[in-house]
N, C-alpha and C positions, 0 to 999 in steps of 0.2 A: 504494500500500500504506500503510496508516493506520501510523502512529507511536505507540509508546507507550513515557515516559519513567517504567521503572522505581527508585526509591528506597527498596533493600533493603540493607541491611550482609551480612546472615548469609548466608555463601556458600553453605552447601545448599539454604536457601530460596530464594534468590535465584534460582539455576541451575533447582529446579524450576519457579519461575513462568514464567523467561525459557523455558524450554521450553514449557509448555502456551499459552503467548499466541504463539509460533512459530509453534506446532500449530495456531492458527488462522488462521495467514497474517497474521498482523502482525510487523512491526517492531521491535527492541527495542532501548534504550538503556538502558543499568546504570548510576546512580550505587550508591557503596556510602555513601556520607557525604552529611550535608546540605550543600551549596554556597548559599552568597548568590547572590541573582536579582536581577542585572542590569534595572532598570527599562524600561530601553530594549531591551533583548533577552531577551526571556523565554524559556524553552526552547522549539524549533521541535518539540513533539509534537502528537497529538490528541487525548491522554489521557495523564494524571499516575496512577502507581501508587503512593502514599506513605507509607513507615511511618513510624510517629511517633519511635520510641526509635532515634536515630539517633546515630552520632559526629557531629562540627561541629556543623550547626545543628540542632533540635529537630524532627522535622518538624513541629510548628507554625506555628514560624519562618518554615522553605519554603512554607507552605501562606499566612501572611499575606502572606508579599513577594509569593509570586507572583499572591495575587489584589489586588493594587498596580497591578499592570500587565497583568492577563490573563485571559479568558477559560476557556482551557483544562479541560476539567471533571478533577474531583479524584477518588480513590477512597481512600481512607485505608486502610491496614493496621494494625491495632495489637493486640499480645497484650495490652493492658489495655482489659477490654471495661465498663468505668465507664462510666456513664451520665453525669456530669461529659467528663469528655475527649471523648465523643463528641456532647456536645452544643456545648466551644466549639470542635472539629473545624467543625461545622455551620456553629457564628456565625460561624465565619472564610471560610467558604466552601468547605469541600468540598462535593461534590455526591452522595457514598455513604461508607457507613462500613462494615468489615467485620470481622471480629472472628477473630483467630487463637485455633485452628487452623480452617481451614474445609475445606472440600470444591473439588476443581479444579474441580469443573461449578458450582458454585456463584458463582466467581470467574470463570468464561467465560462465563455468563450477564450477569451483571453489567456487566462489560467491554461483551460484546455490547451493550447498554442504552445503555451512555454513547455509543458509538462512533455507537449510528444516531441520538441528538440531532445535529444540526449547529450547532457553537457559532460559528465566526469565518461571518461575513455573507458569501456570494456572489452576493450580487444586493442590490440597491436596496430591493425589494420584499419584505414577507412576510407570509404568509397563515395565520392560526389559525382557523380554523374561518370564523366571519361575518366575522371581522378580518380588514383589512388594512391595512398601516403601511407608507409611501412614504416610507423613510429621504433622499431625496433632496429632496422638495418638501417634508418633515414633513407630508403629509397623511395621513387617519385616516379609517378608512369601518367601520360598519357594518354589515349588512346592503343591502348598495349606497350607503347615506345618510352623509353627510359629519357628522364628529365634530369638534369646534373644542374642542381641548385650549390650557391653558396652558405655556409653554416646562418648567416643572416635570412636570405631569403625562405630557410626551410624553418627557422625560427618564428619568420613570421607567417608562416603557411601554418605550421602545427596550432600556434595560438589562433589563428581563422577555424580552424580546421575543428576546434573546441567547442566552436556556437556557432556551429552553420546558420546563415542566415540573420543572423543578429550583428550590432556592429560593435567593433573594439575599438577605443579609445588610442588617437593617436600617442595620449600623454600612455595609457596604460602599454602601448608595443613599445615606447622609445625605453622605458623606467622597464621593461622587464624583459625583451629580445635583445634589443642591440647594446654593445657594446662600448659604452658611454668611452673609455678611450682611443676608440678606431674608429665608431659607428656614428659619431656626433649626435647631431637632435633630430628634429621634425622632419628638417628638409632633405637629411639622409634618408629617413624612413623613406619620406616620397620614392625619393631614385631607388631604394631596394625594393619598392611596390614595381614601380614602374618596371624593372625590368624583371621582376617576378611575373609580371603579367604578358610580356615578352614569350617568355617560357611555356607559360602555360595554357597561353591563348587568351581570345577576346573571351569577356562577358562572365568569369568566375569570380574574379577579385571584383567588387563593386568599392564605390565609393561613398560615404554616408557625408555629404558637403556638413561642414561646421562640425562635425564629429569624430571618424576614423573610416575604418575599411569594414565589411564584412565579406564572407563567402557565400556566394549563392547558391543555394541546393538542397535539398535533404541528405545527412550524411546517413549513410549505412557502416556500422561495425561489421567486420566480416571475418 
């Protein structure tokens, strides 16, 4: 049964959602306040339910520490539907943003969405359409045909390769691929994108303007 780590204060709201995400055969776990995220243990969920206007930490706060250490996808709550907080929700690394008040079917759709991505790796192997990525021997294929990546370029393919479909934060690929003494900042990513995408062909690496990169596809473990 999927886990999902609720972070709501308002205890009406809260009790509604924990009940509709019930309703759908999940798991629930209530914080009411933001807690600092433990680097080394990050919450054991499959999905983060997160509102911003939090007691303790901000949920911004939560939302940076935990993508410090974690995969987990994000889905942000917030009654301030600014187009500012929902864009550096994005940079930080949420994966949806939602905007109070909304609709229950609207937030179990959603949910539904993140839940069928597979974020933490179960196999060695994964498959995007022509792609495939051999986390184990770091080889790269094609269309059957073997792809010869730079240790940068496949650094940042394995991190795409984590949230098909979702996007990763420029600041998150520079702070945790490249090689802050060889690999510089932002504008090196760019050139490792650029000719990762060289490589790999048109239309898998997208670009999320004002945000970062993601990969396009549904991946398969195989």
């Amino acid at each position: 049964m999927p886990t999902v780590l609720l972070v709501e204060d308002d205890a009406s709201l809260g009790a509604q959602i924990t009940a509709q995400l019930e309703s759908l055969g999940l798991d629930v776990v209530r914080w009411t306040r933001g807690h600092p995220i433990h680097p080394d243990m990050p919450p054991d969920a499959d999905l983060v339910v997160l509102d911003l206007m939090l007691p303790g930490l901000s949920g911004f706060e939560v939302l940076e520490q935990l993508r410090a250490c974690s995969d987990i996808p994000v889905l942000v709550l917030s009654a301030r539907d600014g187009s500012e907080d929902k864009v550096r929700a994005l940079r930080l690394g949420a994966d949806d943003y939602l905007a109070k008040p909304f609709y229950p079917e609207e937030l179990a759709e959603r949910v539904r969405a993140r839940l069928r991505r597979p974020v933490l790796l179960r196999s060695h192997r994964v498959t995007l359409g022509a792609l495939v990525l051999d986390l184990e021997t770091r080889e790269v294929w094609v269309d059957d045909a073997p792809v010869a990546l730079t240790p940068a370029e496949h650094g940042i393919l394995e991190a795409l390769a984590r949230r098909p479909g979702a996007a990763v934060t420029r600041r998150w690929l520079v702070a945790n691929v490249l090689d802050p003494d060889r690999d510089g900042g932002p504008r090196t990513l760019d050139v490792h994108v650029s000719r990762l995408r060289k490589k790999l062909g048109p239309g898998l690496v997208e670009t999320v303007w004002g945000v970062g990169y993601r990969l396009a596809g549904d991946r398969v473990d195989t």
